[in-house]
C-alpha positions in Angstrom: 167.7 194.6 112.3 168.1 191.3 110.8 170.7 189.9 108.1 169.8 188.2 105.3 171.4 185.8 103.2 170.3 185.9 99.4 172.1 184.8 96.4 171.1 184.7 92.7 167.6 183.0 92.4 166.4 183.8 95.1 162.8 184.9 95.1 162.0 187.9 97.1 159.4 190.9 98.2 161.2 194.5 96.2 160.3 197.5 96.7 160.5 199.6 93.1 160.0 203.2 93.1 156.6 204.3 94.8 155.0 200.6 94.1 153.5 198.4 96.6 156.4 195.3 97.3 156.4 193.3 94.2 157.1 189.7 94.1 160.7 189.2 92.4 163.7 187.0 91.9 167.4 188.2 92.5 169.5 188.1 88.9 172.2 188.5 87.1 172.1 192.1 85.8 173.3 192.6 82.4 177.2 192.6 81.4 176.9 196.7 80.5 174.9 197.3 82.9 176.7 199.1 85.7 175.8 198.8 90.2 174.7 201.9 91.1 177.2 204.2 93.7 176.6 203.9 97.2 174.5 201.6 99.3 174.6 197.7 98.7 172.1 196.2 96.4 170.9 193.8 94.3 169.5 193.4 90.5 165.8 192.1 90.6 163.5 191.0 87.9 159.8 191.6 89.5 157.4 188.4 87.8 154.6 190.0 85.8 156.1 192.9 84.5 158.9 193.6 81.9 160.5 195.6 85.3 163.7 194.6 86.8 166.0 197.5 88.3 168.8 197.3 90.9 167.0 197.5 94.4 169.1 198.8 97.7 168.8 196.0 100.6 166.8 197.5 102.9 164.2 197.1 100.1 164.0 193.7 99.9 163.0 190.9 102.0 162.5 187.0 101.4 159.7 185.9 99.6 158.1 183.2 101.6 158.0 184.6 105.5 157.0 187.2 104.2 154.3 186.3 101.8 151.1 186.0 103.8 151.8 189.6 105.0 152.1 190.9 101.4 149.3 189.4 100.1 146.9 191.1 103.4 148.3 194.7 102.6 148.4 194.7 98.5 145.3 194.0 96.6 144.8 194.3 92.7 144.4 192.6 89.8 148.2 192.7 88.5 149.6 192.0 91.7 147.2 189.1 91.9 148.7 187.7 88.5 152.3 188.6 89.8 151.9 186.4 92.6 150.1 183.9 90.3 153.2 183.7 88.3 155.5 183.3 90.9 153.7 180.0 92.2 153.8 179.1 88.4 157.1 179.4 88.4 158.0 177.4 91.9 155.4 174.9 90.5 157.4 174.0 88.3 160.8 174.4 89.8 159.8 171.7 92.0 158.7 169.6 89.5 162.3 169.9 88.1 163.7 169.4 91.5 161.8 166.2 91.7 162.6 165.0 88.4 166.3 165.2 89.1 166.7 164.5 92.7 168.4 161.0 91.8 171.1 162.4 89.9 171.5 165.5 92.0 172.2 163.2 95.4 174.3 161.5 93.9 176.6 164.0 92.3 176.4 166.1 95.5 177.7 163.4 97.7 181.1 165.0 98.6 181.0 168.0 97.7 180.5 170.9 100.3 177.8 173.2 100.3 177.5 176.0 97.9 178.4 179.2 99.2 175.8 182.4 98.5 176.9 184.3 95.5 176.3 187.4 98.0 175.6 188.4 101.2 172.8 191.0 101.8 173.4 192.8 105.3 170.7 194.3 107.3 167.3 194.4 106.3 165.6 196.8 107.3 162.3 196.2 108.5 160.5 199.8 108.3 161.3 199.5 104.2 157.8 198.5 103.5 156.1 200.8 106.0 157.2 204.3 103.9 160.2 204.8 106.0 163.3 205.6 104.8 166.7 207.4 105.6 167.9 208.5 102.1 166.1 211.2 100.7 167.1 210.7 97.0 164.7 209.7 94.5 165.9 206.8 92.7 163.7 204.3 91.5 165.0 202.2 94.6 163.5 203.8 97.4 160.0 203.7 98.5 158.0 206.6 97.0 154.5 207.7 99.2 152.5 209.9 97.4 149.0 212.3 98.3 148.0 215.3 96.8 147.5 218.4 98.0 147.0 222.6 97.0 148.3 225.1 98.8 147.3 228.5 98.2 148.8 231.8 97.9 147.0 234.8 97.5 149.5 237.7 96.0 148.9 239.3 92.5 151.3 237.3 91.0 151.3 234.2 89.5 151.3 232.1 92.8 152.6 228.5 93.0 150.2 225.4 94.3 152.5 223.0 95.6 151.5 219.1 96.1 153.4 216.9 97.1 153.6 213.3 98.7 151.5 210.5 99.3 149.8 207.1 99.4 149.9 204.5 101.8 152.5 201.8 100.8 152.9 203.4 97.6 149.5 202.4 96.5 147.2 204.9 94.3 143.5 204.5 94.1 142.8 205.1 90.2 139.5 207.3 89.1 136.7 205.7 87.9 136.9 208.0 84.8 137.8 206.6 81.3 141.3 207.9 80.4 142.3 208.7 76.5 146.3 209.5 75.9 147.3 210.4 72.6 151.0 210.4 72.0 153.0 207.6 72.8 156.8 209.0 72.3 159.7 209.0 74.5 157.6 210.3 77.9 154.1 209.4 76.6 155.3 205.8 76.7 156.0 205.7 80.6 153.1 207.7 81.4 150.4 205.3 80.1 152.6 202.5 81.2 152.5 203.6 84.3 148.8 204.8 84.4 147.7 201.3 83.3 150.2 199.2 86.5 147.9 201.6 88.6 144.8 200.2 87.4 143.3 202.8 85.6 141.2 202.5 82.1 143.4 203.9 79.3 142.4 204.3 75.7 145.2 205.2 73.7 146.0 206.5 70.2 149.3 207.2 68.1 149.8 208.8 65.0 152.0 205.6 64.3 149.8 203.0 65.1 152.3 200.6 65.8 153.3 201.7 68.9 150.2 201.3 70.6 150.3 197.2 70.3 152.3 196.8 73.1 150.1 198.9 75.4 147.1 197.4 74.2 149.0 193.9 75.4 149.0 195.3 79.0 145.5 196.1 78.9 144.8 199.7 77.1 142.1 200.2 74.2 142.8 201.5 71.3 140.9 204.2 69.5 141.3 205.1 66.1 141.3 208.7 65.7 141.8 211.5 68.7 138.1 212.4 68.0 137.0 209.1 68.6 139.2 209.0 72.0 137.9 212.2 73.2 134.2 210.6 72.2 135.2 207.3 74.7 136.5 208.9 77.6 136.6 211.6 80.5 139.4 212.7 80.5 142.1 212.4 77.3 146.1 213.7 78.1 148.3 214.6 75.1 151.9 214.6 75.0 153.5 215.5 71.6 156.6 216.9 70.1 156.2 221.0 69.3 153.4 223.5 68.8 152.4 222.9 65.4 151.8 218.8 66.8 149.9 220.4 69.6 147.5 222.2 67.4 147.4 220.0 64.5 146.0 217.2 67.2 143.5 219.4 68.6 142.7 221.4 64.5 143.1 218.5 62.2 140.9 216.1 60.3 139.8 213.6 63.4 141.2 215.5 65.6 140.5 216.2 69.3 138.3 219.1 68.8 135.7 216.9 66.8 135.1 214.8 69.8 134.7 217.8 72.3 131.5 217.6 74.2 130.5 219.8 77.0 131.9 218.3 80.5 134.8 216.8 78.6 138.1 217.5 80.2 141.3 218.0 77.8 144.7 218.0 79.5 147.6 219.2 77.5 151.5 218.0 78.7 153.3 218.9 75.8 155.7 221.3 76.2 154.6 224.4 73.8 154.4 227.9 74.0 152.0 229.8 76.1 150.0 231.4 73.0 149.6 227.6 71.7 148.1 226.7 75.2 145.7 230.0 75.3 144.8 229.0 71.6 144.1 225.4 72.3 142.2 226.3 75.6 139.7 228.9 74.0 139.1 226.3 71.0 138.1 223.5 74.1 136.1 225.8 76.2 134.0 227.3 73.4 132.6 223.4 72.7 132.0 223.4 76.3 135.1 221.2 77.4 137.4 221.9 80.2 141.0 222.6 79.8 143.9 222.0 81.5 147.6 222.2 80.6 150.1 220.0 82.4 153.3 220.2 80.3 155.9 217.4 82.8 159.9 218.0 83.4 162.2 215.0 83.5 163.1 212.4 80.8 162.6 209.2 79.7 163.9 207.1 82.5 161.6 209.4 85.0 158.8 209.0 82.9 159.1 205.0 83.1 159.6 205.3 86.8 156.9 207.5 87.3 159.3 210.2 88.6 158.1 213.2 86.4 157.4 216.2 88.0 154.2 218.3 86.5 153.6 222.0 86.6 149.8 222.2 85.7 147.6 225.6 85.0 144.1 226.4 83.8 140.8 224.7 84.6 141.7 223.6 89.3 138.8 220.9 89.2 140.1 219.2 86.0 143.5 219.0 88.1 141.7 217.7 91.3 140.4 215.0 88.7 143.3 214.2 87.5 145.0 213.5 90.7 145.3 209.7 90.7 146.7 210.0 87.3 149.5 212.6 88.3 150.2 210.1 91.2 150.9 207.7 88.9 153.4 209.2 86.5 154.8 211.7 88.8 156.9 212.2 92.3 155.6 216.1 92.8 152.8 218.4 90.9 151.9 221.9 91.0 149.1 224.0 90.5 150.0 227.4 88.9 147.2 230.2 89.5 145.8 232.4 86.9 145.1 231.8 83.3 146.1 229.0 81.1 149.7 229.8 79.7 151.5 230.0 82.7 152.2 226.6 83.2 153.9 226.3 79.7 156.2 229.6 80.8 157.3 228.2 83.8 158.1 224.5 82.0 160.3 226.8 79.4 162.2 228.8 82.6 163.0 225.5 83.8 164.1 223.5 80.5 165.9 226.6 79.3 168.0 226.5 82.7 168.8 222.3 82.0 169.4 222.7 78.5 171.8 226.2 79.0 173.4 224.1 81.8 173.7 220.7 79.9 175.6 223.0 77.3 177.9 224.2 79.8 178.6 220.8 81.2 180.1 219.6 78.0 181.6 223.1 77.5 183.5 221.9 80.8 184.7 218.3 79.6 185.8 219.4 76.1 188.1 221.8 77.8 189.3 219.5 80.3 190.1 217.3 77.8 191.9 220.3 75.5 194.2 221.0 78.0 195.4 217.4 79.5 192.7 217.0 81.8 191.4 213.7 82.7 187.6 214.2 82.1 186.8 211.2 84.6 189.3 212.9 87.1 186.3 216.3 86.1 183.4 214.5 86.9 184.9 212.8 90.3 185.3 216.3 91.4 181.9 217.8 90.2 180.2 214.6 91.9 181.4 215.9 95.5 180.8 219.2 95.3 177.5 221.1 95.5 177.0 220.5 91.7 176.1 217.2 92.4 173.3 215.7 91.1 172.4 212.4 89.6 171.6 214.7 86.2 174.8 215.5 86.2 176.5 212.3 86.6 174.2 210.2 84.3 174.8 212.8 81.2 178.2 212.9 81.9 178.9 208.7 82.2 176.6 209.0 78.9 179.6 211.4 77.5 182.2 209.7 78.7 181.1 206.3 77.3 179.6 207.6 73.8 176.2 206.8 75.1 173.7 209.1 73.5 170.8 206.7 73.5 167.5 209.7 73.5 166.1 210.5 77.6 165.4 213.7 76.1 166.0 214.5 72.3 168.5 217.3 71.7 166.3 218.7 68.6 163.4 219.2 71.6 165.9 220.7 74.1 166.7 223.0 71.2 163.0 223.9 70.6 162.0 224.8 74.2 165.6 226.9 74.2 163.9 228.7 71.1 160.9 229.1 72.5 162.3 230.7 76.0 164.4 232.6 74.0 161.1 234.3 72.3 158.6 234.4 75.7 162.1 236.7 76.9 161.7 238.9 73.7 157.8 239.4 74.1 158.6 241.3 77.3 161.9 242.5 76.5 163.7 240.7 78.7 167.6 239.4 78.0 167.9 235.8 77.5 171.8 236.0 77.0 172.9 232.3 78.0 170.2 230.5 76.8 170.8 232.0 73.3 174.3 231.1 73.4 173.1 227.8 74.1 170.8 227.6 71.7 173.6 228.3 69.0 175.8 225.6 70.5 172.5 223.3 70.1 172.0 224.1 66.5 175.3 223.6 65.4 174.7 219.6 67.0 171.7 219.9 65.0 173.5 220.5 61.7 175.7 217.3 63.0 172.6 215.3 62.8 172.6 215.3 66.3 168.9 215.9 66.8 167.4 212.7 67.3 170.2 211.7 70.1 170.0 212.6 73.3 170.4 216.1 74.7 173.8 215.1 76.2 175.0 214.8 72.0 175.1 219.2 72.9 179.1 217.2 73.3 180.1 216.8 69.9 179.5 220.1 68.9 182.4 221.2 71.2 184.7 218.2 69.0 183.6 218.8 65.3 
């Protein structure tokens, strides 16, 4: 163990998320933008990238010792032009330095040395091997990822588990041409994220717009879904409801048109299951392969390629796709049997969040009724075995009127509806979640819908 001094400006190898170390330089992080609990850290902007997140000191280590080392284990065309930019960028801070070394000796005659802004202890050496003590899964720990199937045979619907990793977080992309259609909230990360792992995206919108940025970073842009489908391998969607999901697929240009046998089609919206068998009979009768992978998490886990996908239908389209599910997510699963039973299990799991984001601001609203301190409520939750970073992030988002979308409240509604009526088709009570549900609609009727799921709040206070 060594300790290292850094202080703002300083450049220096970070490790983000499950990304190779990344050349960066030590900030100033924004006046709103709070240090995260816990370990010491600092608030890095990574050169090349629009990234910059608050990185825990045992994930960082000084730029220029380090350097030749970097450079021998991380290859790729991005991290080539990161490092290009950082040499810019000292190329011309020395040429600054030079310019004003006069004036700056003598002005500093005098004066003591300035001191670091702050002190980094301990860095821990193992940080860039894969190693680390703290299990969480913030975007500031080293993420190693491989993918793997297990298999149970039992007659019913049996759960293929992979989970973890590639050697110093780096993923080796397919040679296949990718298409995503659907650039919202999560679609957004996910390409992101697919292209900073060097795979060949094509992407369409249905406002074309958002696509400019991507096609900055490298993606093509096709002009239809037909036409995407026509260009590449394999083509993901990610849209708002059912009636978007088929729409895309039914439509005038749409995805069917471009269906050829050997095409794959990978569906990650989050639908119904009679949506998915529709769409994955329509595919497979123009000889395409199908594959539903509908992803839980929000936003932010999207950008940090944190998501978590429960996948279902054609196994070899999902063996395809595994350098792309390495790339947007932490963990996938394989659910056997028939297409469908991925999109019941993703509606289980957001009816439970959604049900139990309800009950959270159930729980502050009465705190608050009865002379509670709400801040005093959340302390308490965050040490006991409710505690989750879900938990605290929606409930600092409460607390400070933050509802900035992760996850739209109108879509937490829809998946709540949609649970709701997979439990009627087999007669099964969905109690809560309807209760829920009603709590969500009355947000919804407070225009509500198009803030984040966390708004549930202020239909406790209207």
């Amino acid at each position: 163990m060594a300790t290292v001094h850094l202080r703002i400006g300083d450049l220096v190898w970070g490790k983000l998320g499950r990304y190779p170390p990344w050349p960066g330089k030590v900030v100033s992080p924004p006046k709103d933008l709070k240090k995260p609990r816990g370990k010491k850290c600092f608030f890095v902007k990574f050169f090349g990238t629009e990234d910059h997140a608050w990185i825990k000191v045992e994930q960082l280590k000084p730029y220029h010792p380090h350097k030749e080392e970097m450079i021998k284990i991380n290859k790729g065309k991005r991290f080539q032009q990161a490092v290009d930019a950082v040499e810019e960028y000292l190329k011309k801070s020395k040429g600054k330095d030079q310019l004003n070394s006069d004036d700056k000796s003598k002005s500093d005659k005098g004066r003591k040395a300035a001191k670091p802004m702050k002190i980094i202890e301990e860095d821990d050496e193992d940080a860039f091997k894969g190693g680390s003590s703290d299990k969480s899964t913030s975007i500031m720990e080293p993420i190693t990822k491989r993918l793997k199937i297990i298999e149970e045979d039992t007659r019913s619907t049996s759960i293929q588990a992979a989970d973890s990793t590639a050697i110093n977080g780096s993923i080796t992309p397919t040679d296949k041409r990718i298409g995503f259609l659907g650039l919202g909230l999560m679609g957004s990360g996910v390409v992101s994220n697919l292209l900073k792992m060097g795979h060949v995206v094509t992407v369409w919108n249905r406002t074309a717009e958002k696509c400019d940025l991507f096609i900055q970073e490298g993606a093509r842009l096709g002009r239809t879904p037909a036409e995407v489908v026509s260009m590449c391998e394999i083509t993901f969607s990610c849209v708002s409801d059912p009636k978007a999901a088929r729409d895309l697929v039914l439509g005038p240009s749409g995805v069917l048109q471009g269906i050829r046998p050997g095409k794959c089609y990978v569906e990650m919206s989050t639908v119904d299951s009679e949506t998915i068998t529709e769409l994955a009979q329509v595919i497979t009768s123009r000889g395409g392969r199908f594959l539903e992978a509908p992803v839980s998490g929000s936003q932010q886990l999207s950008n940090d390629g944190m998501l978590v996908i429960v996948a279902a239908g054609d196994r070899t389209v999902y063996e395809d796709c595994s350098s792309c599910f390495q790339a947007m997510g932490k963990t996938s699963f394989f659910i056997a049997g028939e297409a469908g039973n991925a999109a019941k299990m993703m509606l289980i799991l957001n009816m439970v969040q959604g049900s139990f984001m309800a009950t959270i601001a159930e729980g502050l609203t009465l705190a608050q009724a009865t002379g509670q301190s709400q801040q005093t409520f959340l302390d308490i939750l965050c040490q006991g075995q409710m505690a989750s970073t879900f938990v605290d992030q929606k409930c600092q988002n409460i607390l400070q009127g933050n509802f900035k979308p992760d996850y739209y409240l109108k879509h937490i509604q829809k998946d709540l509806r949609l649970a709701i009526s997979m439990g009627d088709s087999v007669n099964h009570p969905t109690p809560m979640a309807a209760a829920a549900n009603e709590v969500y609609k009355r947000a919804k009727a407070l225009d509500q819908s198009d803030n984040d799921m966390s708004a549930v709040y202020r239909a406790y206070i209207h």
